[in-house]
Backbone as XML, in Angstrom:
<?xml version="1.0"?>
<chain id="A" units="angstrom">
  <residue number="1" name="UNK">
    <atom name="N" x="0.860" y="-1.166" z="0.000"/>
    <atom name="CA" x="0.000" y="0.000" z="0.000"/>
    <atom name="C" x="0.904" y="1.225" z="0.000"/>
  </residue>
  <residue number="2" name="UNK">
    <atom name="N" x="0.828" y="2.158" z="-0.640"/>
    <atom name="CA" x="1.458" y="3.289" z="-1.019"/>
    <atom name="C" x="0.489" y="4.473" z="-1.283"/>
  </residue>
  <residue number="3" name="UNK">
    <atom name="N" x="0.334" y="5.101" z="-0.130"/>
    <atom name="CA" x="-0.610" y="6.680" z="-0.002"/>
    <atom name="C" x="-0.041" y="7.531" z="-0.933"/>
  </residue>
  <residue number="4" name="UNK">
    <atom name="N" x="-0.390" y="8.543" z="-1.927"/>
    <atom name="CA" x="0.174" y="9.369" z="-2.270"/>
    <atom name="C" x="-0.400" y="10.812" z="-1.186"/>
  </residue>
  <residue number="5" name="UNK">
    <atom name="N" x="1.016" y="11.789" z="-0.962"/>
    <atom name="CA" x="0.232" y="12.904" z="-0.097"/>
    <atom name="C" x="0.742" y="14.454" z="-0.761"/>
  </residue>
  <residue number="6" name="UNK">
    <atom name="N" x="-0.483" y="14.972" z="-1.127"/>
    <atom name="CA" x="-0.468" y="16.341" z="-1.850"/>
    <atom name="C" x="-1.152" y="17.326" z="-1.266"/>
  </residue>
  <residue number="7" name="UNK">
    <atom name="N" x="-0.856" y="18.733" z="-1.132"/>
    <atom name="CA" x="-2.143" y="19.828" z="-0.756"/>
    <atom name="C" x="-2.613" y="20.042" z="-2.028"/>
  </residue>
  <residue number="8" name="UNK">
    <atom name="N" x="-2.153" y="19.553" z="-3.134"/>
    <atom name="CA" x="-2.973" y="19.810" z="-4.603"/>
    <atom name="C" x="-4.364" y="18.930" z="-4.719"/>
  </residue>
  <residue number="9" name="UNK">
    <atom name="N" x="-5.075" y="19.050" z="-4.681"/>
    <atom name="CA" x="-6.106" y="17.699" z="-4.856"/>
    <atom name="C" x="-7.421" y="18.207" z="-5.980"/>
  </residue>
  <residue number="10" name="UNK">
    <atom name="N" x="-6.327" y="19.164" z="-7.095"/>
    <atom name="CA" x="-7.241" y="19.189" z="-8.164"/>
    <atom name="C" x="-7.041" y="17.537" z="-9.016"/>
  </residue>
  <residue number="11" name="UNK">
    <atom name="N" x="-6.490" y="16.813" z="-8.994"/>
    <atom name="CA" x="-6.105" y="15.675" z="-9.665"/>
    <atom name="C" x="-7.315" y="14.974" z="-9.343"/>
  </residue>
  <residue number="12" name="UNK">
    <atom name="N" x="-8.666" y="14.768" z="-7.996"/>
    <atom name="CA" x="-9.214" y="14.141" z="-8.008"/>
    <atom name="C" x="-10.375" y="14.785" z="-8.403"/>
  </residue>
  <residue number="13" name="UNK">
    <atom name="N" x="-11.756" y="13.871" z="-8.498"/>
    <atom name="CA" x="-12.697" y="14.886" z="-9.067"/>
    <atom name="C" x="-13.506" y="15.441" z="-7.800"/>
  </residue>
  <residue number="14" name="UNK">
    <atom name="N" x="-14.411" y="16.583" z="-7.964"/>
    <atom name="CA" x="-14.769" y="17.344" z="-6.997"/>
    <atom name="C" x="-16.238" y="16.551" z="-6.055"/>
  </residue>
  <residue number="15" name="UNK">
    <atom name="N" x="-15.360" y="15.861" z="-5.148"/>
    <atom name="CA" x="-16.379" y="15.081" z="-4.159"/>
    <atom name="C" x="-16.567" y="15.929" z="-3.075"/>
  </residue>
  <residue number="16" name="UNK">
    <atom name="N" x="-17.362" y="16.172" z="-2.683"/>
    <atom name="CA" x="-17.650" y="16.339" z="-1.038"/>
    <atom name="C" x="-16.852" y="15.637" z="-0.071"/>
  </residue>
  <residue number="17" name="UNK">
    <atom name="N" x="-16.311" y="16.507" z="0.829"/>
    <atom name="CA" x="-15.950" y="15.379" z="1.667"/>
    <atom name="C" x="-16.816" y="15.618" z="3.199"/>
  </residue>
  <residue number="18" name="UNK">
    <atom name="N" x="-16.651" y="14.262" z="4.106"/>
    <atom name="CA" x="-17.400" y="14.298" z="4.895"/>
    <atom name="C" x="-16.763" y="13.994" z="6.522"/>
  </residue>
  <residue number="19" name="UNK">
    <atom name="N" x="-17.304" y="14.474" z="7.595"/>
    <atom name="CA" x="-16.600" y="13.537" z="8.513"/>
    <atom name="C" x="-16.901" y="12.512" z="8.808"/>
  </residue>
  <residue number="20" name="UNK">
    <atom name="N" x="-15.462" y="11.727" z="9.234"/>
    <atom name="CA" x="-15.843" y="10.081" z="9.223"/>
    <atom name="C" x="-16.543" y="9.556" z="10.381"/>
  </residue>
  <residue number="21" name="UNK">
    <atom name="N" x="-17.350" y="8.808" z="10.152"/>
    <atom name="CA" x="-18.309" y="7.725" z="11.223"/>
    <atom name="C" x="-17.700" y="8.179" z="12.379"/>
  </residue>
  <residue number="22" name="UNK">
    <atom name="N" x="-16.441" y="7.495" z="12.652"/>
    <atom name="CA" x="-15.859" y="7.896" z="14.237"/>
    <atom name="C" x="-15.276" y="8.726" z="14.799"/>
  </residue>
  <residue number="23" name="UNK">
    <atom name="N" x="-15.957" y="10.474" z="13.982"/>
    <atom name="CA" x="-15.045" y="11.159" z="14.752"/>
    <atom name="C" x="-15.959" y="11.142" z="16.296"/>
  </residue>
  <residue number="24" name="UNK">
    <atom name="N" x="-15.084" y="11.758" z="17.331"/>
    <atom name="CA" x="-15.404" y="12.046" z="18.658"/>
    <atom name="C" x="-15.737" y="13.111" z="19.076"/>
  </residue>
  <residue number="25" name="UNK">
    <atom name="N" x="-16.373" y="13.483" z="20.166"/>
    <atom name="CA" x="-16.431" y="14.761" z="20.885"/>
    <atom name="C" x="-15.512" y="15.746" z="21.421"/>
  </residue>
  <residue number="26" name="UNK">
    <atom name="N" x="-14.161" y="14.913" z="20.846"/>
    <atom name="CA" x="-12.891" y="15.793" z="21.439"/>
    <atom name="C" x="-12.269" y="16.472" z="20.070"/>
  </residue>
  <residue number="27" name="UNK">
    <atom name="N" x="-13.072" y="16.810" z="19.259"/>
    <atom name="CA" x="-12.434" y="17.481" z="17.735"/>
    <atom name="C" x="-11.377" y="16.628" z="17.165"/>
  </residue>
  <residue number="28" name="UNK">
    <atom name="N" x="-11.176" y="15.793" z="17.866"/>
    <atom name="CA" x="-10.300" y="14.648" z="16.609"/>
    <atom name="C" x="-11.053" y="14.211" z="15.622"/>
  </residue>
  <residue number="29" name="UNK">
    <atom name="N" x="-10.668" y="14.704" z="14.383"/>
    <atom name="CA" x="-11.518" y="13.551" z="13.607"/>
    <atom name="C" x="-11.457" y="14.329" z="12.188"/>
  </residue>
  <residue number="30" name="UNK">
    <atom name="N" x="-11.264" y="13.288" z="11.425"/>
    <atom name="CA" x="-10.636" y="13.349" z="10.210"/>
    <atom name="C" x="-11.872" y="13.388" z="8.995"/>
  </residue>
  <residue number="31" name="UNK">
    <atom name="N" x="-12.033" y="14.138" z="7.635"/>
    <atom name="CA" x="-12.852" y="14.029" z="6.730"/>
    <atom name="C" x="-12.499" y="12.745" z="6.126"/>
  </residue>
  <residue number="32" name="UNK">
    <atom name="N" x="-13.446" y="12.407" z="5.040"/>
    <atom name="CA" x="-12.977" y="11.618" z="3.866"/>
    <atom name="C" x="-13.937" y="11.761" z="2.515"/>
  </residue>
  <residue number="33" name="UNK">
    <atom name="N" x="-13.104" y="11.628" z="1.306"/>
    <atom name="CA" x="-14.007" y="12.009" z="0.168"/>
    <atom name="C" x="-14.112" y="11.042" z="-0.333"/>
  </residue>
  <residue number="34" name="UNK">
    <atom name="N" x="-15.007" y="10.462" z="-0.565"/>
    <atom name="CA" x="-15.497" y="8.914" z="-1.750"/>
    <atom name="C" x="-15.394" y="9.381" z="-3.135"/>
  </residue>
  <residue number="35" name="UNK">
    <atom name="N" x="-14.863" y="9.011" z="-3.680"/>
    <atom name="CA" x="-15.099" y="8.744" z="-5.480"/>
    <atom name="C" x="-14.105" y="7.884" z="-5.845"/>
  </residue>
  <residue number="36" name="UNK">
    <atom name="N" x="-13.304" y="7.697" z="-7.289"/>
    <atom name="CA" x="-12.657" y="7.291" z="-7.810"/>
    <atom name="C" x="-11.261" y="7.233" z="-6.955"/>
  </residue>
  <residue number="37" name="UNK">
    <atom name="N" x="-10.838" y="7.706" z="-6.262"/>
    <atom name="CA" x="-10.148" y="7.519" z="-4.929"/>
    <atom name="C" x="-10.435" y="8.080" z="-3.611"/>
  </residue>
  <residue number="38" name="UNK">
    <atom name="N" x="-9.740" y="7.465" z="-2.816"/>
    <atom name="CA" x="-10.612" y="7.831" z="-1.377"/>
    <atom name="C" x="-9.473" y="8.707" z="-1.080"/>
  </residue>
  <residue number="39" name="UNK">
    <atom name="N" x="-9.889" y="9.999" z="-0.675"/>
    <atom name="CA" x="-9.007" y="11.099" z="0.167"/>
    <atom name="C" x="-9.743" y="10.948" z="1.862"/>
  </residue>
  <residue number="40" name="UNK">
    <atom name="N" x="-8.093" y="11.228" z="2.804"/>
    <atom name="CA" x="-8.796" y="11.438" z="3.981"/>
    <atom name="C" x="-8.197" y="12.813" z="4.862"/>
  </residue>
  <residue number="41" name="UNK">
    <atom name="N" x="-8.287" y="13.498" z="5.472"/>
    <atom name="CA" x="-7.556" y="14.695" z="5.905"/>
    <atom name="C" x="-7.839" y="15.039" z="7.139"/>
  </residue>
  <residue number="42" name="UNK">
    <atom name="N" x="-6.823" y="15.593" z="8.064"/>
    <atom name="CA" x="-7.247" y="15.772" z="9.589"/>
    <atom name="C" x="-8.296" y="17.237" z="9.041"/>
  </residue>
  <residue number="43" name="UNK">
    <atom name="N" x="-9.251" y="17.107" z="9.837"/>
    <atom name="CA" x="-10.304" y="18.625" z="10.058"/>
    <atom name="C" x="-9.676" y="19.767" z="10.577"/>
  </residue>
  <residue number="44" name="UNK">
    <atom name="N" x="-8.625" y="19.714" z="11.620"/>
    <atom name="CA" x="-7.811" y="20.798" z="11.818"/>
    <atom name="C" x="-6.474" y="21.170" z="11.305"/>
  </residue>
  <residue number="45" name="UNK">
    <atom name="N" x="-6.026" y="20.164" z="10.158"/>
    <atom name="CA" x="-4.987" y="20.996" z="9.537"/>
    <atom name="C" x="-5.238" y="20.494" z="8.023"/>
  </residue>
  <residue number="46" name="UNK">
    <atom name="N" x="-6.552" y="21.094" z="7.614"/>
    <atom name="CA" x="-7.014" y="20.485" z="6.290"/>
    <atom name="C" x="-5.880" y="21.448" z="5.051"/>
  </residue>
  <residue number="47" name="UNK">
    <atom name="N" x="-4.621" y="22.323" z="5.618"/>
    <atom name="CA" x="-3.507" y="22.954" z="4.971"/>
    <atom name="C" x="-2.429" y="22.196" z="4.596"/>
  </residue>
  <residue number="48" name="UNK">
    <atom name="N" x="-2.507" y="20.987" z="5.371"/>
    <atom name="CA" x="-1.568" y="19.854" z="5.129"/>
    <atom name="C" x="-1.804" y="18.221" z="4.144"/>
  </residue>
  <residue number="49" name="UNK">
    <atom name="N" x="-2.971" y="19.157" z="3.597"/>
    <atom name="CA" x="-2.767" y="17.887" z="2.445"/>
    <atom name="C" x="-4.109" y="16.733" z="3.026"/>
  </residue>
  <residue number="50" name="UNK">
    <atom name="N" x="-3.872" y="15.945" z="2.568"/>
    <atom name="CA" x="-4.541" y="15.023" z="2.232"/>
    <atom name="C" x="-3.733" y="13.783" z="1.921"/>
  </residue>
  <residue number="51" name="UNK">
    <atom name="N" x="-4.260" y="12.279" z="2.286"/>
    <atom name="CA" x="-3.784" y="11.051" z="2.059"/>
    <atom name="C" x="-4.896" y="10.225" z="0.855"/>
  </residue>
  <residue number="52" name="UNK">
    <atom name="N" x="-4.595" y="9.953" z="-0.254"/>
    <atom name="CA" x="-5.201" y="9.604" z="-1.367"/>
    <atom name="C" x="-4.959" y="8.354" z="-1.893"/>
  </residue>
  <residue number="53" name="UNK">
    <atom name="N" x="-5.886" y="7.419" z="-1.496"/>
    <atom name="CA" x="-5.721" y="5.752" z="-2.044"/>
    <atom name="C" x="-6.574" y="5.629" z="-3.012"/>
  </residue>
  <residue number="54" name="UNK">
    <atom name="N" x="-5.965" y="4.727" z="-3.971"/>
    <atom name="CA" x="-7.016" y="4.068" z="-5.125"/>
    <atom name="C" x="-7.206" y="2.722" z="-4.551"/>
  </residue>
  <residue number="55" name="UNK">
    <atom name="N" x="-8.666" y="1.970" z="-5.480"/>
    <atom name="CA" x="-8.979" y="0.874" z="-5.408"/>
    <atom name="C" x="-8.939" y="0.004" z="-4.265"/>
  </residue>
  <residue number="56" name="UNK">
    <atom name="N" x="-8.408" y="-1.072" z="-3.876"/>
    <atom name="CA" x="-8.113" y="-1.505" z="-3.327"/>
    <atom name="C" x="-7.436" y="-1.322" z="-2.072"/>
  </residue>
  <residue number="57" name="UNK">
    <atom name="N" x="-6.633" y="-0.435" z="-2.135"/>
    <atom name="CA" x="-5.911" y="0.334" z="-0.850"/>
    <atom name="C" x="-6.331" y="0.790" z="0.027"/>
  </residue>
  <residue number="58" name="UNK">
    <atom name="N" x="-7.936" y="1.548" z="-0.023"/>
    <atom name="CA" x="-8.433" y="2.071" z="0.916"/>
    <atom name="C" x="-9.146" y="1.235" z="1.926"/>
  </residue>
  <residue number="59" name="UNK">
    <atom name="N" x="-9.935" y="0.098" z="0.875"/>
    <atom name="CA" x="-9.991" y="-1.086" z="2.484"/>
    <atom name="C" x="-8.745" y="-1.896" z="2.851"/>
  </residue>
  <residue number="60" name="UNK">
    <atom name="N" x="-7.254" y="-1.950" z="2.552"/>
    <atom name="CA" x="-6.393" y="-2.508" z="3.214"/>
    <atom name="C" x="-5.672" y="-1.671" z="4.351"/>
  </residue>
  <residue number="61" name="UNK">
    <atom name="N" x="-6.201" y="-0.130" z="4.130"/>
    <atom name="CA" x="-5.782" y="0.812" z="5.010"/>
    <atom name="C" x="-7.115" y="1.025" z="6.337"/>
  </residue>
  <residue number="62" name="UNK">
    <atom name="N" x="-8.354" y="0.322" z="5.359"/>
    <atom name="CA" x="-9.345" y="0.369" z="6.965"/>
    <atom name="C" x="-9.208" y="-1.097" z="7.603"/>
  </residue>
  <residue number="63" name="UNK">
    <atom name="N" x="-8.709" y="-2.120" z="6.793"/>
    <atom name="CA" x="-8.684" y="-3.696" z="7.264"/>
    <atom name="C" x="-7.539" y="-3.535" z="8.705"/>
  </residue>
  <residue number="64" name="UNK">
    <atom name="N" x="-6.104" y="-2.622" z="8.277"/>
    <atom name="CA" x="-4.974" y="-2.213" z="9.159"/>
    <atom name="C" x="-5.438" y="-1.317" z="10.346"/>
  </residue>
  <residue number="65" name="UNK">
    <atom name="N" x="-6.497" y="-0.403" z="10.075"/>
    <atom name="CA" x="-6.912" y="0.785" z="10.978"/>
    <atom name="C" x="-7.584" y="0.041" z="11.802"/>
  </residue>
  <residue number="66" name="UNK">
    <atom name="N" x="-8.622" y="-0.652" z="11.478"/>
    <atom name="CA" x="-9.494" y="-1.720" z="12.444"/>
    <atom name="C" x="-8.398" y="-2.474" z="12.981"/>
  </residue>
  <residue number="67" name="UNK">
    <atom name="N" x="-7.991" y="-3.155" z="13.081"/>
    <atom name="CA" x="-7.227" y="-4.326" z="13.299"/>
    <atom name="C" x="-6.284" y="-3.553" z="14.916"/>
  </residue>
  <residue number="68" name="UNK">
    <atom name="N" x="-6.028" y="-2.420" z="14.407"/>
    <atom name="CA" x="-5.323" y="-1.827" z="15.634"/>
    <atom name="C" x="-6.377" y="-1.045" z="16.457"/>
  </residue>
  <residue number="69" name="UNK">
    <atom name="N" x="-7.201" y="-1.188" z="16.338"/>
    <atom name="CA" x="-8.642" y="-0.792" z="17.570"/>
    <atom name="C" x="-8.544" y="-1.673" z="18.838"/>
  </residue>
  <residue number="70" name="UNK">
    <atom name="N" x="-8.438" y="-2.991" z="17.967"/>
    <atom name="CA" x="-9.419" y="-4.267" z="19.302"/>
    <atom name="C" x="-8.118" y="-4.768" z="20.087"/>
  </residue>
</chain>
């Protein structure tokens, strides 16, 4: 798995992004944009870019994210 990370993110097309399921009540918590690749970005330093997976990558990066929860 190999993230690409840019503050450019005209390369993807113009999705909404949203916050994710688990953010918390303590302002942690990160957006993410669905389309043709998945972007995800902290909410408080949305100046620093963005992490951008295609296809496949983005559930081996939530299969890894889960996995370190339990």
């Amino acid at each position: 798995m190999t993230p690409s990370t840019t503050t450019d993110e005209s390369f993807i097309p113009a999705v909404p992004w949203h916050k994710a399921s688990y953010t918390n009540d303590r302002g942690e918590c990160v957006e993410v944009a669905e389309g043709p690749v998945t972007g995800i970005r902290d909410t408080k330093h949305r100046e620093l870019g963005a992490l951008f997976f295609a296809g496949g990558e983005w559930e081996a990066f939530l299969g890894i994210a889960k996995s370190d929860l339990g």
